[in-house]
N, CA, C and O of each residue as an XYZ file, in Angstrom:
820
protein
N     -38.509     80.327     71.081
C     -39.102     81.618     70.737
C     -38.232     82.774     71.223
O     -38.055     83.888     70.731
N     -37.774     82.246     72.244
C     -36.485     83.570     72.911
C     -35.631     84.011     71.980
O     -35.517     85.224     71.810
N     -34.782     82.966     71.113
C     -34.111     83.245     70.201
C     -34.521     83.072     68.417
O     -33.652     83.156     67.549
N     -35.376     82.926     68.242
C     -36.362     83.098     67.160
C     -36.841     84.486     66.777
O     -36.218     85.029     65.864
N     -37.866     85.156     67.340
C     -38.696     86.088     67.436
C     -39.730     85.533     66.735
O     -40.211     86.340     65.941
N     -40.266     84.431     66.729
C     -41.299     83.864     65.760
C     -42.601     83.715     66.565
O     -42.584     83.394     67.754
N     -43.705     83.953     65.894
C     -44.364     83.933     66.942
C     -45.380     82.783     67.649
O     -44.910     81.657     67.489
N     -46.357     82.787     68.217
C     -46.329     81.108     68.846
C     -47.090     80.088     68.131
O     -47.094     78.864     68.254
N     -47.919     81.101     67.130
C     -48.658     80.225     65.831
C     -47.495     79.604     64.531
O     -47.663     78.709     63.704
N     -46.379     80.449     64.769
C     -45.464     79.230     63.543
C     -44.929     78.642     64.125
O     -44.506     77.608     63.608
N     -44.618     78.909     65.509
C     -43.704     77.620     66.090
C     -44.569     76.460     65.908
O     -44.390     75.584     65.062
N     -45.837     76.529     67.040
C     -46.480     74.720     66.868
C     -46.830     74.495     65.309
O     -47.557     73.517     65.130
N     -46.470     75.184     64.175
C     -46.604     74.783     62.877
C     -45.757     73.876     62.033
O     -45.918     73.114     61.080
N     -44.758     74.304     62.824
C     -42.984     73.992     62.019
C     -43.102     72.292     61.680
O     -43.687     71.524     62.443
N     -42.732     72.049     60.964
C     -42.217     70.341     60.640
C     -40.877     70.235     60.555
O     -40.098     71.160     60.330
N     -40.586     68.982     60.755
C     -39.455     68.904     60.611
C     -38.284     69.364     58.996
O     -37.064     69.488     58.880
N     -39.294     69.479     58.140
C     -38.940     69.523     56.502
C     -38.790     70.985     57.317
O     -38.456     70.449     58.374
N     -38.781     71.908     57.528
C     -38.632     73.334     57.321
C     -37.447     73.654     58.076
O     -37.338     74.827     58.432
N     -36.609     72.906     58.364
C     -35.148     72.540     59.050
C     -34.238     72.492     57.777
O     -34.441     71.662     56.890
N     -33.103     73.525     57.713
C     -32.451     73.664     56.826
C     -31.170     73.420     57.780
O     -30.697     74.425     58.311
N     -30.543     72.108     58.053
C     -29.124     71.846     58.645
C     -27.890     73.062     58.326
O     -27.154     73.745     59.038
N     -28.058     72.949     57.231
C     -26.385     73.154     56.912
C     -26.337     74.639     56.884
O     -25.444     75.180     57.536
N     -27.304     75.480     56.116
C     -27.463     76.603     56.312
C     -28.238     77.440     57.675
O     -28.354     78.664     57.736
N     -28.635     76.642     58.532
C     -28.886     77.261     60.174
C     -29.937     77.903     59.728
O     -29.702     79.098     59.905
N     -31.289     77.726     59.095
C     -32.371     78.487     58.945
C     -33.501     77.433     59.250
O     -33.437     76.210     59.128
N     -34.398     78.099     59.616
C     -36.043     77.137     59.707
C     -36.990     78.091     58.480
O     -37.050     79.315     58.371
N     -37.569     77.176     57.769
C     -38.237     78.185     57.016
C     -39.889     77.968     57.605
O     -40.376     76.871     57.879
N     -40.558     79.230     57.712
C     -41.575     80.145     58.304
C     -42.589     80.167     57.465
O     -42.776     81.218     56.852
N     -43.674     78.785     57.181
C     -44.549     79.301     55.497
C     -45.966     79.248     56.445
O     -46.848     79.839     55.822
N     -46.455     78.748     57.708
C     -47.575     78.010     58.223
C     -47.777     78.927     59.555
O     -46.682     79.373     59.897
N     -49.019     79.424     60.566
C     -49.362     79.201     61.335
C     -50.808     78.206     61.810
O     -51.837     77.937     61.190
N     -50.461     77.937     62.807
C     -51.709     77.618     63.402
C     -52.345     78.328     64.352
O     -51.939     78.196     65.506
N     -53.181     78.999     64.151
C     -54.166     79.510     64.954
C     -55.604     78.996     65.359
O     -56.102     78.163     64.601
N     -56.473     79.473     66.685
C     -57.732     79.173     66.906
C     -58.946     79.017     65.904
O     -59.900     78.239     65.918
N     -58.490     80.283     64.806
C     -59.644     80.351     63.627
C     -59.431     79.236     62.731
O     -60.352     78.926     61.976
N     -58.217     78.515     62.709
C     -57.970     77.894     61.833
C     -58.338     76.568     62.613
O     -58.604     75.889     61.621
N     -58.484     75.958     63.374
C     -59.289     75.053     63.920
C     -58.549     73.520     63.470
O     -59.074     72.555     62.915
N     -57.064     73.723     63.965
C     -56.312     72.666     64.268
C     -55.725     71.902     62.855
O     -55.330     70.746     62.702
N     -55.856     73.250     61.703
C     -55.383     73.177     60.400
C     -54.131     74.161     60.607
O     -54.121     75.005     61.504
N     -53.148     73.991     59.762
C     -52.073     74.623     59.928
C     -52.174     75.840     57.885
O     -52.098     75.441     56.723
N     -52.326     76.990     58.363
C     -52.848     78.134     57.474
C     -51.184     78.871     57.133
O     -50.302     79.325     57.863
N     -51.385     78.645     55.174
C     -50.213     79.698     54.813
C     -49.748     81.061     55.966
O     -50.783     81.507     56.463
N     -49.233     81.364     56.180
C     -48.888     82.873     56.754
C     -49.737     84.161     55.866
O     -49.781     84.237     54.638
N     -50.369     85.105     56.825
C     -51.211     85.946     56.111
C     -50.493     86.715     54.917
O     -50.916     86.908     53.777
N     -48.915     87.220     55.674
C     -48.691     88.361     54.684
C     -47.110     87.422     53.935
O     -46.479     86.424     54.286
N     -47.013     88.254     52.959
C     -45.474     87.996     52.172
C     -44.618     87.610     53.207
O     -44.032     86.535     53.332
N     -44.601     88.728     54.041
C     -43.207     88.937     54.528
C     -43.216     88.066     56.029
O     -42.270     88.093     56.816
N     -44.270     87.428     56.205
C     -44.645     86.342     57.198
C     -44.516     85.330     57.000
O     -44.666     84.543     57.935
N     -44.161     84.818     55.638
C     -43.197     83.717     54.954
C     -41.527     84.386     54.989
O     -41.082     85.473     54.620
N     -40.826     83.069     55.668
C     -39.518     83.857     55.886
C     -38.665     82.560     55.913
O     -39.026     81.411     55.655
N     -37.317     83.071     56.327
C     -36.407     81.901     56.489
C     -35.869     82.680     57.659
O     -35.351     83.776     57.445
N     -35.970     82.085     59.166
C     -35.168     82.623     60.074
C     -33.781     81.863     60.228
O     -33.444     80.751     59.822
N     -33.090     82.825     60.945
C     -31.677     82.382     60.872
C     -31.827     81.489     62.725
O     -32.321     81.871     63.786
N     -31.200     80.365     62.348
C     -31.072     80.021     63.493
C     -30.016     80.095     64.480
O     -29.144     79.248     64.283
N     -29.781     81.016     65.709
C     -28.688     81.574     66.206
C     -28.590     79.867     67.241
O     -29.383     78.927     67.281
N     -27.249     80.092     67.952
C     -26.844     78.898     68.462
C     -27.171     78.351     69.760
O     -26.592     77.353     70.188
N     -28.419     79.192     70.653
C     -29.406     78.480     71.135
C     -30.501     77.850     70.628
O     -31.157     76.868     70.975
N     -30.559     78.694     69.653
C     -32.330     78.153     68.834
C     -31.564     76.275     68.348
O     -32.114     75.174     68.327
N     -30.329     76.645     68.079
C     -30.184     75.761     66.903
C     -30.009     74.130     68.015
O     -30.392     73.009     67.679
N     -29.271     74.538     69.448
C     -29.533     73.788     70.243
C     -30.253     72.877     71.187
O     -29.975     71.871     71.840
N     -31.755     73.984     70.899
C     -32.990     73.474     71.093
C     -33.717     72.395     70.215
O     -34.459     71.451     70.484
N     -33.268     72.850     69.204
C     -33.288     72.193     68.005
C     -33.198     70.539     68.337
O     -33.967     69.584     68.443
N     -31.471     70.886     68.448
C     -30.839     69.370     68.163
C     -31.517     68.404     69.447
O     -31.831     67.216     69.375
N     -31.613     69.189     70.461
C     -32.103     68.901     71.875
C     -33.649     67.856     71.757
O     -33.993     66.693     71.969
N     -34.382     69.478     71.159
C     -35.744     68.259     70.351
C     -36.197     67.356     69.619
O     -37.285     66.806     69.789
N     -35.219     67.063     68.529
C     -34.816     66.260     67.580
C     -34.532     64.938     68.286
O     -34.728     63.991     67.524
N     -34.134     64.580     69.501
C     -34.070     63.610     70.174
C     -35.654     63.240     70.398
O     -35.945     62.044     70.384
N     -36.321     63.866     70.530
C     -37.999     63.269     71.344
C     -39.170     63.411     70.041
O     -40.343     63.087     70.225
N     -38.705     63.903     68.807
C     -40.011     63.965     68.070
C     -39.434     63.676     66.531
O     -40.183     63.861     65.572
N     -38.380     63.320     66.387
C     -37.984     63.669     64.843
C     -38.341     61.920     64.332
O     -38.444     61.665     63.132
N     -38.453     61.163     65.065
C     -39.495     60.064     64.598
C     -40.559     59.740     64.676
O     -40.948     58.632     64.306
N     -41.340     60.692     65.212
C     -42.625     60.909     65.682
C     -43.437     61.613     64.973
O     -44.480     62.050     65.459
N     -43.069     61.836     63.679
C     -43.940     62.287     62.372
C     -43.106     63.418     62.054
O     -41.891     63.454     62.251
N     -44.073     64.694     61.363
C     -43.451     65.696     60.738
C     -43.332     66.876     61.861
O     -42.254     67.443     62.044
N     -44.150     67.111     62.378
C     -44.149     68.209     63.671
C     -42.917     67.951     64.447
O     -42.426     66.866     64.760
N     -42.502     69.173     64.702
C     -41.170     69.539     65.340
C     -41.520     69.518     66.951
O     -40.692     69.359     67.848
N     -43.117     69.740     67.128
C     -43.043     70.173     68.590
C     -44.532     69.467     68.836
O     -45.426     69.528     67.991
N     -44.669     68.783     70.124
C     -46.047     68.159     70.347
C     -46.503     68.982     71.453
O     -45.858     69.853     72.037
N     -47.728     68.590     71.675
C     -48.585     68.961     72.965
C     -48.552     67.482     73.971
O     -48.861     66.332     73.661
N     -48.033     68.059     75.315
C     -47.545     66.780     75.999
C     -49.643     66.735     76.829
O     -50.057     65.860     77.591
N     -50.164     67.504     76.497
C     -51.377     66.918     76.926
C     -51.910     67.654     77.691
O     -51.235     67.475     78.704
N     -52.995     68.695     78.050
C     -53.304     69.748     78.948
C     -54.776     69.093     79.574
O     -55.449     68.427     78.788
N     -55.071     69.202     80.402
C     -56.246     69.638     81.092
C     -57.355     68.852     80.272
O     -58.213     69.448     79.620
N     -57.271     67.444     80.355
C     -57.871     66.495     79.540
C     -57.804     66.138     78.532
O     -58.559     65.230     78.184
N     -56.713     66.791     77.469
C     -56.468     66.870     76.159
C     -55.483     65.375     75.812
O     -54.749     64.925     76.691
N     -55.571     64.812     74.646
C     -54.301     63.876     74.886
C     -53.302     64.357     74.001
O     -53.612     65.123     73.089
N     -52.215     64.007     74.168
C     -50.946     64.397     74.091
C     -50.805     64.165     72.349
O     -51.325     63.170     71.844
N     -50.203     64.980     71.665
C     -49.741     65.108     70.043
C     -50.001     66.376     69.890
O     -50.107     67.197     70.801
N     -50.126     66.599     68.583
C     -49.957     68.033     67.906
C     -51.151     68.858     68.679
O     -52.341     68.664     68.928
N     -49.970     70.103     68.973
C     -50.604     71.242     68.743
C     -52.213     71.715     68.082
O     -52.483     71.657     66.883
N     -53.113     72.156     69.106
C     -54.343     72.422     67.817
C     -54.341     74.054     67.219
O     -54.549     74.495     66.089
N     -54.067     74.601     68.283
C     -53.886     76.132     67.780
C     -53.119     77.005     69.211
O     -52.863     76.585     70.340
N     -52.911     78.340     68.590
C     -51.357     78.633     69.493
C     -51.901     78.943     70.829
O     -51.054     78.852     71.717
N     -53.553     79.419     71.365
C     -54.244     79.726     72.197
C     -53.906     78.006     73.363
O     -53.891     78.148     74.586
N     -53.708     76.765     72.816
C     -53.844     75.478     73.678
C     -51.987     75.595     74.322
O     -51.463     74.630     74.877
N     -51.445     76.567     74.159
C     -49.913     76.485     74.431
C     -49.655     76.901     75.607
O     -48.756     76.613     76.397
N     -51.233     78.185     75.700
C     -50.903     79.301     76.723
C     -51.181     78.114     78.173
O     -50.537     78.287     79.208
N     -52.200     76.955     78.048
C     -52.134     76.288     79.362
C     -50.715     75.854     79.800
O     -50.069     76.014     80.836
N     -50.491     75.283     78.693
C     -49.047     74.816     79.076
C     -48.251     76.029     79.742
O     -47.731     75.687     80.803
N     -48.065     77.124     79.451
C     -46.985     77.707     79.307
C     -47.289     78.100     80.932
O     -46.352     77.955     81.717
N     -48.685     78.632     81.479
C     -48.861     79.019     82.138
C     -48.485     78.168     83.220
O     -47.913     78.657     84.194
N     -48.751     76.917     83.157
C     -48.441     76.184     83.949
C     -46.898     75.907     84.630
O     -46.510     75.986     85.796
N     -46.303     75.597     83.544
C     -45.038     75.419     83.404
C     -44.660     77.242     83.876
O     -44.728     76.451     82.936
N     -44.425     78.389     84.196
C     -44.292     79.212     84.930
C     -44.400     78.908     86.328
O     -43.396     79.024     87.032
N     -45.603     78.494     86.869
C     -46.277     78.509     87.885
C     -44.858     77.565     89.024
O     -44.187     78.012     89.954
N     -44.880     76.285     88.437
C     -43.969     75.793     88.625
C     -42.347     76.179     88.540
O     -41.518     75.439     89.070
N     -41.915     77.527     87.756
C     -40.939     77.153     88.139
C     -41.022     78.910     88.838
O     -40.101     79.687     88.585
N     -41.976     79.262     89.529
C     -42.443     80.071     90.804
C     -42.011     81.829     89.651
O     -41.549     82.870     90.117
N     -42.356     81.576     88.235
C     -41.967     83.012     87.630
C     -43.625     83.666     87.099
O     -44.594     83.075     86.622
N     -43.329     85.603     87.547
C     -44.491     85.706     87.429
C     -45.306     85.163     86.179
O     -44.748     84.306     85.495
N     -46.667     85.616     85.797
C     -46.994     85.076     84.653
C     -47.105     86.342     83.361
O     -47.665     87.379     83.717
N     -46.669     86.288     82.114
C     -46.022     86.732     81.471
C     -46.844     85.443     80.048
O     -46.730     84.217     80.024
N     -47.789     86.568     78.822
C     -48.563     85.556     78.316
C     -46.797     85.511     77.477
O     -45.814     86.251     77.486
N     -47.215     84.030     76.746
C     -45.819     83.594     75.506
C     -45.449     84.223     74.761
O     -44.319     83.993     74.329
N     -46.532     85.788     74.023
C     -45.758     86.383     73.409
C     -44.952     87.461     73.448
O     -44.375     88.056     72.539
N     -44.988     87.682     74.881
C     -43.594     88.304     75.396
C     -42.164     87.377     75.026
O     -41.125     87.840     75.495
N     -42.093     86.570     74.514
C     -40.887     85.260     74.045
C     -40.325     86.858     72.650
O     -39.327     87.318     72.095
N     -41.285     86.995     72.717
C     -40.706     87.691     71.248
C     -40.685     89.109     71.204
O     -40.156     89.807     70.339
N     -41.381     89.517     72.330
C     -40.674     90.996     72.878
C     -38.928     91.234     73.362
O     -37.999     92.022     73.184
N     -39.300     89.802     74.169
C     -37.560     89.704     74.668
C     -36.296     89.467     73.393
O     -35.082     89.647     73.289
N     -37.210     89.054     72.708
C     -35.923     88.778     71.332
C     -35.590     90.042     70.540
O     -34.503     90.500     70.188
N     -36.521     90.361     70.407
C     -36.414     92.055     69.451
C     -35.738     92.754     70.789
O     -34.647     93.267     70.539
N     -36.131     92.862     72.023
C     -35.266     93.815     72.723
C     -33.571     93.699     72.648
O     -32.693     94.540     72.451
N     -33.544     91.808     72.979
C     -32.451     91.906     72.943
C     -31.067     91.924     71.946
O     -29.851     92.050     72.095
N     -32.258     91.672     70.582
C     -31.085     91.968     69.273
C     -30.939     93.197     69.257
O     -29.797     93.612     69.061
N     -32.119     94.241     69.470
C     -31.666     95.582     69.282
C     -30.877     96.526     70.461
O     -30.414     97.631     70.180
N     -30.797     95.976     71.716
C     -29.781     96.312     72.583
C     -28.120     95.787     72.820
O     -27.270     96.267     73.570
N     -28.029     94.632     71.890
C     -26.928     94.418     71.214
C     -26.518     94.696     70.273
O     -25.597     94.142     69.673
N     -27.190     95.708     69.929
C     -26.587     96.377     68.122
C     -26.991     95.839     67.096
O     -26.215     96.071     66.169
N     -28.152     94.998     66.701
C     -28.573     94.259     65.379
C     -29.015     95.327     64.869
O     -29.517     96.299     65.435
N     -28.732     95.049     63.260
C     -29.368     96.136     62.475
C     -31.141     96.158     62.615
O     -31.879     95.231     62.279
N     -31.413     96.996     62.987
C     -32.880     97.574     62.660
C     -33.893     96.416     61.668
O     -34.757     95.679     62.143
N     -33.553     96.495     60.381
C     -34.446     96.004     59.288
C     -33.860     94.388     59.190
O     -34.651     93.575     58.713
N     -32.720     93.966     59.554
C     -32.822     92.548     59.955
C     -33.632     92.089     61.018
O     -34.192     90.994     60.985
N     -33.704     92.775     61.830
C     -34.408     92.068     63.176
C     -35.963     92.381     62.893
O     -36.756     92.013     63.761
N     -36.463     93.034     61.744
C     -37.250     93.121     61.376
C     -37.928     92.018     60.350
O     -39.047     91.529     60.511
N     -37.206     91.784     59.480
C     -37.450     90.225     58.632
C     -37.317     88.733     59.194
O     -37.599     87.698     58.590
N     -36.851     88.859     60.408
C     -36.303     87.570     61.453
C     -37.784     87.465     61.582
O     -38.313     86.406     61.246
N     -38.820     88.869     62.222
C     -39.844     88.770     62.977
C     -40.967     88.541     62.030
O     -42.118     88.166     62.253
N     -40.498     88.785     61.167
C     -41.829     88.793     59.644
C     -42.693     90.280     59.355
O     -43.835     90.414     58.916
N     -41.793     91.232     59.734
C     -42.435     92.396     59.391
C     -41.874     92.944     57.996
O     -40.950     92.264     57.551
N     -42.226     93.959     57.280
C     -42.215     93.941     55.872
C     -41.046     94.875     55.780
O     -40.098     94.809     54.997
N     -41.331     95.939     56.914
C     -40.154     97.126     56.861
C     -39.749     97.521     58.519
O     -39.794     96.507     59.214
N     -39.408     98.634     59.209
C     -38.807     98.632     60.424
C     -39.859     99.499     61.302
O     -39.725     99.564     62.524
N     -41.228    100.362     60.420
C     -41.986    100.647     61.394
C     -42.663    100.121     62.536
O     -43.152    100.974     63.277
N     -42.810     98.938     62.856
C     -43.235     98.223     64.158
C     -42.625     98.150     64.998
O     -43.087     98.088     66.137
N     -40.858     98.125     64.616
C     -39.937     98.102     65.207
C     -39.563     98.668     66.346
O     -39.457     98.417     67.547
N     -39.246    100.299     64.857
C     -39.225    101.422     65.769
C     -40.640    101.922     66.586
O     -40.521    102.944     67.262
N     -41.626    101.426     66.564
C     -42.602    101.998     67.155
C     -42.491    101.163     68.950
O     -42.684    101.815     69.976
N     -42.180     99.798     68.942
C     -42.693     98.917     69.748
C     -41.094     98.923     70.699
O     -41.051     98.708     71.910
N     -39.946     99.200     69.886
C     -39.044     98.467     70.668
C     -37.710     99.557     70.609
O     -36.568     99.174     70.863
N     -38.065    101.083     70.204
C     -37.318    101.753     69.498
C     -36.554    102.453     71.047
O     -35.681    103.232     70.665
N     -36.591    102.431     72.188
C     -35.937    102.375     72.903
C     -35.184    101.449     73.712
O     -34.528    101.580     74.745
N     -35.537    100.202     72.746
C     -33.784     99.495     73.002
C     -32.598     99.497     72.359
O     -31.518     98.945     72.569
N     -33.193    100.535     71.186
C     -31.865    100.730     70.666
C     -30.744    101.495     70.709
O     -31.171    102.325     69.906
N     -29.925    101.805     70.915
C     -28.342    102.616     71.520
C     -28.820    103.893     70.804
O     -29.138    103.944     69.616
N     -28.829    104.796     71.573
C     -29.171    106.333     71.322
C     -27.878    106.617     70.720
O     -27.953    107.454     69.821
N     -26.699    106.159     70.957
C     -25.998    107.258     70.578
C     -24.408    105.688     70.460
O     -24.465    104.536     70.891
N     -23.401    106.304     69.817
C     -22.291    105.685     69.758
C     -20.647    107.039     69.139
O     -20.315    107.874     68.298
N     -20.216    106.310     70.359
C     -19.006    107.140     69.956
C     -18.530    107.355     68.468
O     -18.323    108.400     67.852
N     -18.416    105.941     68.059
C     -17.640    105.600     66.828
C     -18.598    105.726     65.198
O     -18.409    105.219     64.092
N     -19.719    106.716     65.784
C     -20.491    106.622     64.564
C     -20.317    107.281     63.645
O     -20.553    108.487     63.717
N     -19.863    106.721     62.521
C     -19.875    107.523     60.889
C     -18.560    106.766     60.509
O     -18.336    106.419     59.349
N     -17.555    106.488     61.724
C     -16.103    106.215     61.123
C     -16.108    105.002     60.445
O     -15.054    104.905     59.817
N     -16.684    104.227     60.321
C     -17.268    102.990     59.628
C     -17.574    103.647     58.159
O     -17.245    103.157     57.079
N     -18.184    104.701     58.343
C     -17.996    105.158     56.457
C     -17.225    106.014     55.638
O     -17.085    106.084     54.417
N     -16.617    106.840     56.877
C     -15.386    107.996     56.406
C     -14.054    106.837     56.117
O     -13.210    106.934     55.226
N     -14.141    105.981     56.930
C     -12.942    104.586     56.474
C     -13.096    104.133     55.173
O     -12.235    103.910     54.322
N     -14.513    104.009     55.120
C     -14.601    103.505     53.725
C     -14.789    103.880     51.943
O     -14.572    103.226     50.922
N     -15.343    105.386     52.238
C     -15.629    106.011     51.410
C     -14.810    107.477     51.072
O     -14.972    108.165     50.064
N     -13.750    107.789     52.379
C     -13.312    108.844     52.336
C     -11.897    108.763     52.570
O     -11.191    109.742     52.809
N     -11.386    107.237     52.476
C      -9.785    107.288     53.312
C      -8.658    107.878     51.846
O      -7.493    108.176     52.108
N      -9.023    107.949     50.825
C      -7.794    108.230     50.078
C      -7.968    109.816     50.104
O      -6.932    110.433     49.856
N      -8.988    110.498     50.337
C      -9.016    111.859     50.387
C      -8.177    112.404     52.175
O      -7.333    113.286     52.337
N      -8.726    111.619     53.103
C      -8.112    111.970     54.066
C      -6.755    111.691     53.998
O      -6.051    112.432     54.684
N      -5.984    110.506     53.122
C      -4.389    110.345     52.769
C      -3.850    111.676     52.568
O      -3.052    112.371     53.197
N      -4.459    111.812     51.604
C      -4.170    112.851     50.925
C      -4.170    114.098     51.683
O      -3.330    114.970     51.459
N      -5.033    114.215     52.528
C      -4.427    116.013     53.233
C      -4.073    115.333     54.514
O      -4.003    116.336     55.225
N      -3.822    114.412     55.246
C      -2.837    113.913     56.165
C      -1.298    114.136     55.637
O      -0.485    114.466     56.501
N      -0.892    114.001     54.460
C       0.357    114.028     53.282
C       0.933    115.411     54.040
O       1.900    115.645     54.764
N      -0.315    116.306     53.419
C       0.097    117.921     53.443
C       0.002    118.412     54.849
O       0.647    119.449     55.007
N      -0.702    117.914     56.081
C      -0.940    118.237     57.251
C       0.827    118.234     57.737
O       1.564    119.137     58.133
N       1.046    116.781     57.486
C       2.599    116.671     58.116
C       3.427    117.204     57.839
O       4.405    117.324     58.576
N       3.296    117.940     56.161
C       4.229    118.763     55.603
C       4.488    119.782     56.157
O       5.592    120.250     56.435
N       2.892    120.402     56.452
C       2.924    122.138     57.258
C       3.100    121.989     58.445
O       4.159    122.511     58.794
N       2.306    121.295     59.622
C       2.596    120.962     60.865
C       3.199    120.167     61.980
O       3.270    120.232     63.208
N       3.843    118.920     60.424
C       4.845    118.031     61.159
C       4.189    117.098     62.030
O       4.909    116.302     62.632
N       2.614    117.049     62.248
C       1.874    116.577     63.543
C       1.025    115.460     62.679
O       0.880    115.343     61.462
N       0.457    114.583     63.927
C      -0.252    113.681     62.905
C      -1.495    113.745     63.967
O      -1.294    113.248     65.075
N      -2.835    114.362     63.674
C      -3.803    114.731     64.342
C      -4.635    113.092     64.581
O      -5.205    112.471     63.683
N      -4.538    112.773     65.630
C      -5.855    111.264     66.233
C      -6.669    111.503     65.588
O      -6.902    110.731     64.658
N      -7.503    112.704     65.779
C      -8.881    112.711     65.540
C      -9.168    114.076     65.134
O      -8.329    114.970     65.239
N     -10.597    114.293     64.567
C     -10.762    115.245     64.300
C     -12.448    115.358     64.102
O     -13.130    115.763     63.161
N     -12.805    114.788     65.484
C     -14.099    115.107     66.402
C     -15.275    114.070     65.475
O     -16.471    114.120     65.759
N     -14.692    113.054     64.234
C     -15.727    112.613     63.551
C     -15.703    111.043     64.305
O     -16.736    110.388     64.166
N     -14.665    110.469     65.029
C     -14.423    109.248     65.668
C     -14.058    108.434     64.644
O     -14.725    107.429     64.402
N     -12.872    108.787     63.857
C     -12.151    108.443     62.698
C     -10.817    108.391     63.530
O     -10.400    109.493     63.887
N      -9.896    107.016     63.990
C      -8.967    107.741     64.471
C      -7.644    106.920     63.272
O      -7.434    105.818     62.766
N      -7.035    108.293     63.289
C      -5.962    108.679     61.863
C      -4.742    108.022     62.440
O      -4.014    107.841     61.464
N      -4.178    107.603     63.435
C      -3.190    106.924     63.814
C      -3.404    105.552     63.316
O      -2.618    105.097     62.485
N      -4.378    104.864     63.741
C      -4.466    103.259     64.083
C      -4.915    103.578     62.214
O      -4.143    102.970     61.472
N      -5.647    104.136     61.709
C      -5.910    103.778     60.469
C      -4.509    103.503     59.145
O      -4.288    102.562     58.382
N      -3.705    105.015     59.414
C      -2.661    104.968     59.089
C      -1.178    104.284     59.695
O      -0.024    104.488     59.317
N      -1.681    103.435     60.738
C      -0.787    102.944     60.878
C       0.158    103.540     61.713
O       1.226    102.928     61.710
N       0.125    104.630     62.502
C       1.076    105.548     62.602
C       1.396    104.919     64.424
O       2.268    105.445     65.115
């Protein structure tokens, strides 16, 4: 879930069929929840059906789990057994929180319910620079308002190099072009010119 952002009703949903190897995606069509009473329920909205990308911890967990359950039916993930319960599937995402809680307790970290798993993921794609509206479809939201509402100060206020990514791309034969005539009149070849476009390394100079 750290590297997912999925939340804890599609994880205990997942089967093994929703494992796409070659292309690094799990596809996202099922939760299980309490109301649903140990039935695994389409996803409410469109955009809660998804294909997440699986980055190269998720995908390691993966291969990791695939050792203990991938002959053990279709479920990707079991319930090792709580508080009189016996051990197999998942009934709904509320029977996870014993586990989880437990498993904290033990390894002496405060307690923190599971779906903070997916606070930490949105923080940390968007404090590494992920685009906005991807890290938004990873999570199953439709557009980036939750985003920006919930997580919009992890994202980089500010960057030196911003815009030169499109003046490179959309504006370099016009800037050729009066760089041409700059050198003609002033002989100089200006770095910059306060947009964080720098005219040396572009041109080569």
């Amino acid at each position: 879930m750290f590297w997912t952002g999925m939340r804890t009703s599609e994880v205990i949903a997942l089967d093994w069929g929703d494992v796409d190897w070659q292309r690094e995606t799990i596809r996202v069509r099922k939760a299980m929840t309490r109301a649903a009473k140990g039935v695994a329920e389409d996803t409410k909205t469109v955009a809660g059906t998804r294909d997440v990308k699986l980055l190269a911890p998720a995908m390691a967990a993966l291969l990791a789990q695939k050792a203990h359950t991938f002959l053990e039916g279709n479920a990707i993930f079991h319930s090792p057994g709580w508080r009189g319960r016996g051990a197999g599937h998942w009934k709904d995402d509320h029977q996870i929180w014993d586990a989880w809680k437990s498993t904290l307790k033990k390894a002496k970290v405060r307690y923190r319910n599971p779906y903070q798993t997916r606070h930490t993921y949105a923080s940390m794609m968007l404090s590494a620079g992920e685009r906005e509206i991807w890290v938004a479809k990873q999570m199953g939201h439709s557009d980036t308002t939750s985003i920006m509402r919930n997580y919009g100060r992890w994202i980089p206020s500010s960057d030196p190099n911003a815009g030169g990514k499109a003046v490179a791309l959309f504006a370099s034969k016009m800037l050729a072009i009066r760089l041409v005539n700059w050198q003609k009149k002033a002989k100089f070849l200006p770095s910059s010119i306060g947009i964080g476009f720098d005219f040396k390394a572009f041109f080569g100079a």
